[in-house]
The first five atom37 places (N, CA, C, CB, O) and aatype in JSON, in Angstrom:
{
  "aatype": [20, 20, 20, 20, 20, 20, 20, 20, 20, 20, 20, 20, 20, 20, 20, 20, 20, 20, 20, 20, 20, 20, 20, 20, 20, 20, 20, 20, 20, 20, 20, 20, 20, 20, 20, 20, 20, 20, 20, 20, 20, 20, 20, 20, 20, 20, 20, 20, 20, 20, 20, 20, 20, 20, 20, 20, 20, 20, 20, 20, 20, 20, 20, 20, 20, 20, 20, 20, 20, 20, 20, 20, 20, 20, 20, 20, 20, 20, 20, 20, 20, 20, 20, 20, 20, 20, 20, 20, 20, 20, 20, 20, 20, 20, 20, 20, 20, 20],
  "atom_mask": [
    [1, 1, 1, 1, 1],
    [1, 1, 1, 1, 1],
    [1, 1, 1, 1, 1],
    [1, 1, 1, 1, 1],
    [1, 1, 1, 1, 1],
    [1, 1, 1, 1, 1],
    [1, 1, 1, 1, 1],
    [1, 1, 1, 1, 1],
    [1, 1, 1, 1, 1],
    [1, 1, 1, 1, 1],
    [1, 1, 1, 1, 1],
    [1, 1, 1, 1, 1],
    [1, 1, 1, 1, 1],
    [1, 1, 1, 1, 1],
    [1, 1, 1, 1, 1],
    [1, 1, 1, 1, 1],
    [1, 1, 1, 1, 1],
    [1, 1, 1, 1, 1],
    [1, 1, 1, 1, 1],
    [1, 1, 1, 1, 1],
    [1, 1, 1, 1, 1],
    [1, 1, 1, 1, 1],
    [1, 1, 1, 1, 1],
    [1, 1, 1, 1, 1],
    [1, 1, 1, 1, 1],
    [1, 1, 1, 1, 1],
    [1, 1, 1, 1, 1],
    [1, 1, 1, 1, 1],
    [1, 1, 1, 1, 1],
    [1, 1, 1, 1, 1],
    [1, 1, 1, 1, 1],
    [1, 1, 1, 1, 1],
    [1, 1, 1, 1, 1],
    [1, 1, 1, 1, 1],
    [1, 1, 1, 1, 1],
    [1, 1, 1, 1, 1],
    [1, 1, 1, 1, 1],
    [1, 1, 1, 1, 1],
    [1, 1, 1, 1, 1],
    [1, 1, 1, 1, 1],
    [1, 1, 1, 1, 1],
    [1, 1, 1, 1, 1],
    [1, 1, 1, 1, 1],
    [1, 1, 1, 1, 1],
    [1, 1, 1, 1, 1],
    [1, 1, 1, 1, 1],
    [1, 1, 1, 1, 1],
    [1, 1, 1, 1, 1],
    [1, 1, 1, 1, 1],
    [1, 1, 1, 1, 1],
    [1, 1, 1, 1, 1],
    [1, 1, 1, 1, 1],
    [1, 1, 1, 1, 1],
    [1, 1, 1, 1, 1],
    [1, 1, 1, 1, 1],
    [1, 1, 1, 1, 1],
    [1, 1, 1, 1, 1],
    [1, 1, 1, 1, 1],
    [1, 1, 1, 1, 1],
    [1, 1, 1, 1, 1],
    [1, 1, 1, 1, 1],
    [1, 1, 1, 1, 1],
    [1, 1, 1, 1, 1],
    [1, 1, 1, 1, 1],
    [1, 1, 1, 1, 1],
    [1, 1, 1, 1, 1],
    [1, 1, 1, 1, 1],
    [1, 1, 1, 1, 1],
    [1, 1, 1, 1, 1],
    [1, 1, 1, 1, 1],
    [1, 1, 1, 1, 1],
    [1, 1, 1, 1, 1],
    [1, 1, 1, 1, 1],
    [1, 1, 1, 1, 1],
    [1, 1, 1, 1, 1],
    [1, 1, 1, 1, 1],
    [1, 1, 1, 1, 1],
    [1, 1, 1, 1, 1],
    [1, 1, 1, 1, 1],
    [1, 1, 1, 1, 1],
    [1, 1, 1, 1, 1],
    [1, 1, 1, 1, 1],
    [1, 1, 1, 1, 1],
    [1, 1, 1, 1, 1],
    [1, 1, 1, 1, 1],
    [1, 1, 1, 1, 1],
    [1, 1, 1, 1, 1],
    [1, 1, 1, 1, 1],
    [1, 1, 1, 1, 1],
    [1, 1, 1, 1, 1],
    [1, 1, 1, 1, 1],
    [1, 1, 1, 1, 1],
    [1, 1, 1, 1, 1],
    [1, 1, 1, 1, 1],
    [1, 1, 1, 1, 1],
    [1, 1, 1, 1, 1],
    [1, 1, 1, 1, 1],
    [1, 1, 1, 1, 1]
  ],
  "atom_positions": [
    [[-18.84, -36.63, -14.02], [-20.18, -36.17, -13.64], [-20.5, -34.89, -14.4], [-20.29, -35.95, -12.09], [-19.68, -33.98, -14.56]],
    [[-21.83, -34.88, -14.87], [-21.94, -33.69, -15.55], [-22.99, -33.01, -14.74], [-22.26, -33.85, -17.06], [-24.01, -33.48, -14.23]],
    [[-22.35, -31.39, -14.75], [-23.05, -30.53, -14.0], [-24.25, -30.34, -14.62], [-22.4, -29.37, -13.75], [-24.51, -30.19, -15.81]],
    [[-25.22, -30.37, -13.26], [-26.74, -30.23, -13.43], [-26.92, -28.89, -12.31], [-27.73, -31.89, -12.97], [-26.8, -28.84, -11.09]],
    [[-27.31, -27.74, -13.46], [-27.51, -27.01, -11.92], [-28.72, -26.79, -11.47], [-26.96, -25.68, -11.78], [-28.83, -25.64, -11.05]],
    [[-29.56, -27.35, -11.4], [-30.87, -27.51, -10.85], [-30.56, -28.81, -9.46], [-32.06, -28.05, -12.31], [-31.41, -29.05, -8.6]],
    [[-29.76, -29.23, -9.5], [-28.95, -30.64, -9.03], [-27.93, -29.77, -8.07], [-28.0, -31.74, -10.53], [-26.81, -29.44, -8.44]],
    [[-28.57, -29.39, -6.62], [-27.89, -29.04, -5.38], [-26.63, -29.82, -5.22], [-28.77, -29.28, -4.2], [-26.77, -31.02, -5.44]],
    [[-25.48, -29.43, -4.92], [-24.11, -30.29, -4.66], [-24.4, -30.44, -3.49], [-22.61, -29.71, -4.89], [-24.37, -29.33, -2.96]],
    [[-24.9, -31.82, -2.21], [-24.85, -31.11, -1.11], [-23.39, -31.65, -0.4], [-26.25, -31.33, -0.25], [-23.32, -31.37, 0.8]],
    [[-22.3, -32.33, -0.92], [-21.26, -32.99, -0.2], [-20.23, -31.68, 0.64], [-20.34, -33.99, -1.43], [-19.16, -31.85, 1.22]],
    [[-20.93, -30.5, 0.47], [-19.84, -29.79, 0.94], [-19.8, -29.35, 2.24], [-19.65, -28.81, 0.24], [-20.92, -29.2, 2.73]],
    [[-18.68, -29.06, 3.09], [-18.56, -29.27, 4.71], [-19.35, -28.19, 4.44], [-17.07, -29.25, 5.8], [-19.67, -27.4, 3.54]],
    [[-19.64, -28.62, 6.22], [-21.08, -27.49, 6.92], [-19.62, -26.63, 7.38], [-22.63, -28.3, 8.75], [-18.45, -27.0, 7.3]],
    [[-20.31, -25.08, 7.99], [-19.6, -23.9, 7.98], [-19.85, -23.96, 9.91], [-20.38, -22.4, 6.78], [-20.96, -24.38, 10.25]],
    [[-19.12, -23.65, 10.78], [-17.86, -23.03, 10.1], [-17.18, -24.56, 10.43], [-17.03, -21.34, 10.91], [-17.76, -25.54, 10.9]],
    [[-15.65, -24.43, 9.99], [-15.15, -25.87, 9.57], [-14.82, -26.56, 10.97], [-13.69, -25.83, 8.51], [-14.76, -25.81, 11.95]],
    [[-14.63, -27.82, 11.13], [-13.59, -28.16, 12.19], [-12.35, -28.07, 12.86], [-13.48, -28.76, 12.13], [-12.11, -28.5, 13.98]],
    [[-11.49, -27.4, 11.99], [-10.19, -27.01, 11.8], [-10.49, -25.82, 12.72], [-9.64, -26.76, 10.22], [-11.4, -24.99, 12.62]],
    [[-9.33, -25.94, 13.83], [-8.83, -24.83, 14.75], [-8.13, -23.68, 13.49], [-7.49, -25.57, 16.06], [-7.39, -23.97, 12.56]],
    [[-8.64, -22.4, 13.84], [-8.36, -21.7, 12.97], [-7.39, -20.56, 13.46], [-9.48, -21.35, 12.42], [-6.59, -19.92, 12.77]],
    [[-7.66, -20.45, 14.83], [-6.81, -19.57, 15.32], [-5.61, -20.17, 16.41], [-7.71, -18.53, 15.92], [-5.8, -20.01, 17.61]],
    [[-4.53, -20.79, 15.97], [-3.78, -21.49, 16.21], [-2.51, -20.55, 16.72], [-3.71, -22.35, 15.14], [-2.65, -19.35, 16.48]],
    [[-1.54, -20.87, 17.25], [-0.57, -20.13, 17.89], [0.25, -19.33, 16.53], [0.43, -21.22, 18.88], [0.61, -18.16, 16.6]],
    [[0.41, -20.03, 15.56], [1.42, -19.9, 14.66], [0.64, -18.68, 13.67], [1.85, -21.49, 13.91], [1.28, -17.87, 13.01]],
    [[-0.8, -18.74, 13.72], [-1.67, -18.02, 13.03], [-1.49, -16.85, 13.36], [-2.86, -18.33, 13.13], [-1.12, -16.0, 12.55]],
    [[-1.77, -16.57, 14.78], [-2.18, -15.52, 15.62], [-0.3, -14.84, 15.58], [-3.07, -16.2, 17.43], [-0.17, -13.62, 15.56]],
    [[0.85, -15.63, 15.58], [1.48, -14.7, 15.68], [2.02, -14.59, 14.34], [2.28, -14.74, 16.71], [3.21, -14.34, 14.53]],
    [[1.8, -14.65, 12.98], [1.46, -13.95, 11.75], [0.69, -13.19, 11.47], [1.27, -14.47, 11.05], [0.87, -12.44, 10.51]],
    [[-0.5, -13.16, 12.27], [-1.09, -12.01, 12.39], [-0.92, -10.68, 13.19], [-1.95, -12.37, 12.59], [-1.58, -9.66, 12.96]],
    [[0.2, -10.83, 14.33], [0.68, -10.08, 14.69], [1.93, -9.45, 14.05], [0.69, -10.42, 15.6], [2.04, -8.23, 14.1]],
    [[2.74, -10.09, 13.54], [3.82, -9.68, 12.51], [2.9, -8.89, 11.66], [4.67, -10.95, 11.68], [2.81, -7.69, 11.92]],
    [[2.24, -9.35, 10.75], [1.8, -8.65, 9.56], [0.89, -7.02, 10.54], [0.52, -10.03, 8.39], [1.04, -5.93, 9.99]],
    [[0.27, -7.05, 11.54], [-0.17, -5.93, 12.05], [0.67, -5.18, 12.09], [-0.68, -5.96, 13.06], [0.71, -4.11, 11.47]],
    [[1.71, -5.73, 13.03], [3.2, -4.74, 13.31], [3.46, -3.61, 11.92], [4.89, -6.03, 13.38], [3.52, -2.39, 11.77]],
    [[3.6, -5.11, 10.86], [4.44, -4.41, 9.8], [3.33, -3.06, 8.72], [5.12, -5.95, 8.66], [3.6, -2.27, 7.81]],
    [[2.02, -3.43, 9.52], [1.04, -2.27, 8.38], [1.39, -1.12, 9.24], [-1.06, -2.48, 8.17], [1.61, 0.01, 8.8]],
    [[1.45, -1.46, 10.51], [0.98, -0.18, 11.44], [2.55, 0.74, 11.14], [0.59, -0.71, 13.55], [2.76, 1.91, 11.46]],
    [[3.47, -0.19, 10.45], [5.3, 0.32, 10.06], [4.62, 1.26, 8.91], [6.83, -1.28, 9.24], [4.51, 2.48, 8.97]],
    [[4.17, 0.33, 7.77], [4.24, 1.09, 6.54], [3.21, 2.55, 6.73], [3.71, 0.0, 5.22], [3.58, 3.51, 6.05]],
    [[1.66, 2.81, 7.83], [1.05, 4.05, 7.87], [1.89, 4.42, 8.44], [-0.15, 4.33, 8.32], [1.49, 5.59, 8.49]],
    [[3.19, 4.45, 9.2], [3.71, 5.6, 9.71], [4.77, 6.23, 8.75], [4.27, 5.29, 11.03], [5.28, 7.35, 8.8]],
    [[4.95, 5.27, 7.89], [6.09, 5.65, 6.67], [5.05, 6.67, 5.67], [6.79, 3.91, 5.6], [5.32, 7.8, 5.26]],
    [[3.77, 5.88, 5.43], [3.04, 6.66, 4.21], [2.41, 8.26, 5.08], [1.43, 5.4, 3.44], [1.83, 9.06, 4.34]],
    [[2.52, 8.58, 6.31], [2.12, 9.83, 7.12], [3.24, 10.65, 7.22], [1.59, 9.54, 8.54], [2.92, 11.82, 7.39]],
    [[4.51, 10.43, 7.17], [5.63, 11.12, 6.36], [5.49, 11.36, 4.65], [6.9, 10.2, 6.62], [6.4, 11.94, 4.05]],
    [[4.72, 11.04, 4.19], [4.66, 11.8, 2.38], [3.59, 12.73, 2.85], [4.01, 10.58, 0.67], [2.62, 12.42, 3.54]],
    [[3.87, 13.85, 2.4], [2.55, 14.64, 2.35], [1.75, 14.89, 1.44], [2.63, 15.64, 2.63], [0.95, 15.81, 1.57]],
    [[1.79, 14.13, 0.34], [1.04, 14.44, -0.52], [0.54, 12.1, -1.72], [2.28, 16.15, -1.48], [0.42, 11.6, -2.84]],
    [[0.5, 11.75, -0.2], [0.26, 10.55, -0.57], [-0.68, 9.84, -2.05], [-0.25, 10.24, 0.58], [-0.56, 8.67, -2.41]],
    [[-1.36, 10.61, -2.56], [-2.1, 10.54, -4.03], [-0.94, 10.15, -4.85], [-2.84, 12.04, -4.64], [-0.72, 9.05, -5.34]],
    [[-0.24, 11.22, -4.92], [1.0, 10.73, -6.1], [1.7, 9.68, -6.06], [2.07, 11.54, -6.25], [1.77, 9.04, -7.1]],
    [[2.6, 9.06, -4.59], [2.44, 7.79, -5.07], [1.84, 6.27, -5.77], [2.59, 7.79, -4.66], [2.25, 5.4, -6.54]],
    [[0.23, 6.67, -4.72], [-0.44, 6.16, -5.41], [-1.33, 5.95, -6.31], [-0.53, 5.97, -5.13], [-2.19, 5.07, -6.24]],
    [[-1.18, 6.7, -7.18], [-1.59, 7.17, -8.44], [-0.33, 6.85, -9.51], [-1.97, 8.79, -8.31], [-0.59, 6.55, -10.68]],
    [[0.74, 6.91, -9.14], [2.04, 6.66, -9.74], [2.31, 5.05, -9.83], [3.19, 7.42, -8.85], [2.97, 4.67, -10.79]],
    [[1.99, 4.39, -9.2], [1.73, 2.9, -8.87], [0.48, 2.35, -10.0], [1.16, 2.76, -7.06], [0.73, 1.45, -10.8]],
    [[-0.63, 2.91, -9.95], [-1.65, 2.6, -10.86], [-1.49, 2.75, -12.7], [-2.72, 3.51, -10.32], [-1.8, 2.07, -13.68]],
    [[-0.69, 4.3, -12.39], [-0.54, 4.2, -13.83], [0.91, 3.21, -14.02], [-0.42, 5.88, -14.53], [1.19, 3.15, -15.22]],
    [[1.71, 2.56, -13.31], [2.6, 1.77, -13.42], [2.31, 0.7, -13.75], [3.18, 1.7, -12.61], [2.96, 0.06, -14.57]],
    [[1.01, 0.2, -13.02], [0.32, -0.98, -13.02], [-0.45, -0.68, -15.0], [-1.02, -1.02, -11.3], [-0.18, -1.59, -15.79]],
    [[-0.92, 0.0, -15.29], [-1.25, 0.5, -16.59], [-0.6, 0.05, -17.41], [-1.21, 1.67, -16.77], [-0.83, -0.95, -18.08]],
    [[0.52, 0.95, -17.46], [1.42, 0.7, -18.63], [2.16, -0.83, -18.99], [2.52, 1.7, -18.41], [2.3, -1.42, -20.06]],
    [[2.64, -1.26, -17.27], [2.53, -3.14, -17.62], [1.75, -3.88, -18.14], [2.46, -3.93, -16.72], [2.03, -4.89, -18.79]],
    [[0.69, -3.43, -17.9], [-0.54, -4.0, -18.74], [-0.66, -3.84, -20.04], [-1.68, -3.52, -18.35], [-1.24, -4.71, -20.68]],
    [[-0.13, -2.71, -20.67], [-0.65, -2.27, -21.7], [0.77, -2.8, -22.62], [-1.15, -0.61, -21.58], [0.72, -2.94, -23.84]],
    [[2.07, -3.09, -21.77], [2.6, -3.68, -22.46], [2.74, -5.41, -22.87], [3.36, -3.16, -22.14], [3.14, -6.02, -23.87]],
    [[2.04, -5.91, -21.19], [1.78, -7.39, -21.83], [0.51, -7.73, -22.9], [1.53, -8.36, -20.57], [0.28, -8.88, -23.26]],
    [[-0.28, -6.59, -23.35], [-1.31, -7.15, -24.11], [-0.73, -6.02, -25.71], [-3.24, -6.86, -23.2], [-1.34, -5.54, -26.67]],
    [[0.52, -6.01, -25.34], [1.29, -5.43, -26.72], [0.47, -4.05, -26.98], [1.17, -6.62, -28.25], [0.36, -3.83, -28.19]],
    [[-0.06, -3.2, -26.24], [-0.36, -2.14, -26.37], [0.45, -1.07, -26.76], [-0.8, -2.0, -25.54], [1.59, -1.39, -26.42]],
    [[0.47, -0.01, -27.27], [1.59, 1.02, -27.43], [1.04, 2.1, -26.94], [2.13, 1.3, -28.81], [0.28, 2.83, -27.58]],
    [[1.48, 2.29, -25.48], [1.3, 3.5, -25.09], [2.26, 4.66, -24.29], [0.39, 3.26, -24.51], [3.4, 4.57, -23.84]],
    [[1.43, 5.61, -24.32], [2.81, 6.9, -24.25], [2.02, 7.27, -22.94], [3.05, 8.52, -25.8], [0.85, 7.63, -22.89]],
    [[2.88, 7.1, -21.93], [2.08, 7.44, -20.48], [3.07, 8.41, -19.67], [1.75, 5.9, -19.43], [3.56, 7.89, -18.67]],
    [[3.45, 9.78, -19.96], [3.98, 10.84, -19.29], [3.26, 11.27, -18.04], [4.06, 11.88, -20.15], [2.32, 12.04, -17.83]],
    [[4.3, 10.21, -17.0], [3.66, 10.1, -15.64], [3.63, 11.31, -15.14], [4.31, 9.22, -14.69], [2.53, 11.73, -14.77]],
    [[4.78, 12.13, -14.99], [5.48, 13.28, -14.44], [3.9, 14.03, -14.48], [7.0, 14.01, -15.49], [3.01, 14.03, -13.62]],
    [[3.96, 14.73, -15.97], [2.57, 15.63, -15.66], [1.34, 14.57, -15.6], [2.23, 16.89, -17.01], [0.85, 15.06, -14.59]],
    [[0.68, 13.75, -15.84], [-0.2, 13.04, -15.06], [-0.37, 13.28, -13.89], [-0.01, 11.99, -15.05], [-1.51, 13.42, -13.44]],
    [[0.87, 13.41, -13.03], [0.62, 13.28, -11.58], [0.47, 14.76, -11.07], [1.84, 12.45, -10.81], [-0.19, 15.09, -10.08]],
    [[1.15, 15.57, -11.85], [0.99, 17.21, -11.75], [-0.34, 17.71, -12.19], [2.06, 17.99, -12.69], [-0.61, 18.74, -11.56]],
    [[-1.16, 17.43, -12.94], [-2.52, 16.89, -13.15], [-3.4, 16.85, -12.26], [-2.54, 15.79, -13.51], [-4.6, 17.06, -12.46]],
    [[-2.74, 16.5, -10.88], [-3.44, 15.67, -10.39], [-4.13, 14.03, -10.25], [-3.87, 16.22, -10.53], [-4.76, 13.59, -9.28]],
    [[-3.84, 13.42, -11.36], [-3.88, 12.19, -11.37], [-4.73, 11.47, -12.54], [-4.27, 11.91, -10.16], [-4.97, 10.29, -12.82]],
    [[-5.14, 12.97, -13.17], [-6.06, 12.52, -14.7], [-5.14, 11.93, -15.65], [-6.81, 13.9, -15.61], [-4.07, 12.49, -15.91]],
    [[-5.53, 10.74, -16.22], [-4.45, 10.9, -17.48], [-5.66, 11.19, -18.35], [-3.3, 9.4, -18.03], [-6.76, 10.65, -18.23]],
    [[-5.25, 12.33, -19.45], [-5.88, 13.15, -19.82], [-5.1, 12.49, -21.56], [-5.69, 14.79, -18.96], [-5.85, 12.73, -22.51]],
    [[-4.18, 11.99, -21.83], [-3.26, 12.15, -22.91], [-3.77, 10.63, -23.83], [-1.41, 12.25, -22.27], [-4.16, 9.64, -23.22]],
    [[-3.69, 10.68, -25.12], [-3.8, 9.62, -25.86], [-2.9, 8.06, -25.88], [-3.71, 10.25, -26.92], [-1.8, 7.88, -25.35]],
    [[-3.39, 7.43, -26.36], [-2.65, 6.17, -26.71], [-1.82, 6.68, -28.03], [-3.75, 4.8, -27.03], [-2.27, 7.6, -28.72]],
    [[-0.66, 6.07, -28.31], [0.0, 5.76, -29.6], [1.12, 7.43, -29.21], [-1.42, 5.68, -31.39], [1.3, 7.98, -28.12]],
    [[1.68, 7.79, -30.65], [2.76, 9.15, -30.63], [3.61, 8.85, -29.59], [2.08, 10.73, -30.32], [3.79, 7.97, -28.75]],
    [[4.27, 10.43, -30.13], [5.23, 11.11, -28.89], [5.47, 11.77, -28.1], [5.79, 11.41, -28.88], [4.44, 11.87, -27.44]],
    [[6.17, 12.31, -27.7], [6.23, 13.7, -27.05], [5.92, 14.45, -28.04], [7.52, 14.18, -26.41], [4.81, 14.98, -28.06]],
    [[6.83, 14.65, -29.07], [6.87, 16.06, -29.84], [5.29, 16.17, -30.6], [8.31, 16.08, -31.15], [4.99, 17.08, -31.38]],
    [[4.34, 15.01, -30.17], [3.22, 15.0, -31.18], [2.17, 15.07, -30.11], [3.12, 13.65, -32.28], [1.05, 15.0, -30.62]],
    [[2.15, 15.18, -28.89], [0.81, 15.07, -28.43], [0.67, 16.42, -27.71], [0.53, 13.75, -27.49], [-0.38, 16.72, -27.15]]
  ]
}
């Protein structure tokens, strides 16, 4: 079939579905997973200075990136995060050059 989009699809279920959604097994995965957030804010309210991890995570997430698309980059987290969280520093070099 070739899409016509002036040509409404209408075969699709009406909202909300038939399917029981809040089922025993649901509801207590949703209680596990509550448990376990309400674990990790009491872990992240012990860092006092919670930015730097997560800022340290992002530029982590960065540099993976920058290495699966074969990027070459020089990402000196340490002062980044002493910074405050700017990365302020170029792509490409070294230490002794930037």
């Amino acid at each position: 079939m070739i899409f016509d989009r002036k040509i409404p699809f209408n075969d699709l279920p009406l909202l909300p579905p038939e399917v029981e959604l809040e089922s025993k097994g649901i509801l207590k995965k949703a209680i596990t997973a509550n448990r376990e957030l309400a674990e990790l804010k009491g872990a992240g309210d012990a860092i006092s200075n919670r930015s730097i991890l997560i800022n340290s995570i992002v530029l982590q997430e960065a540099r993976l990136s920058s290495e699966i698309e074969n990027i070459v980059a020089n990402w000196n987290v340490p002062n980044v995060l002493l910074r405050g969280g700017n990365f302020t520093g170029r792509l490409g070099g070294d230490e002794a050059t930037s």
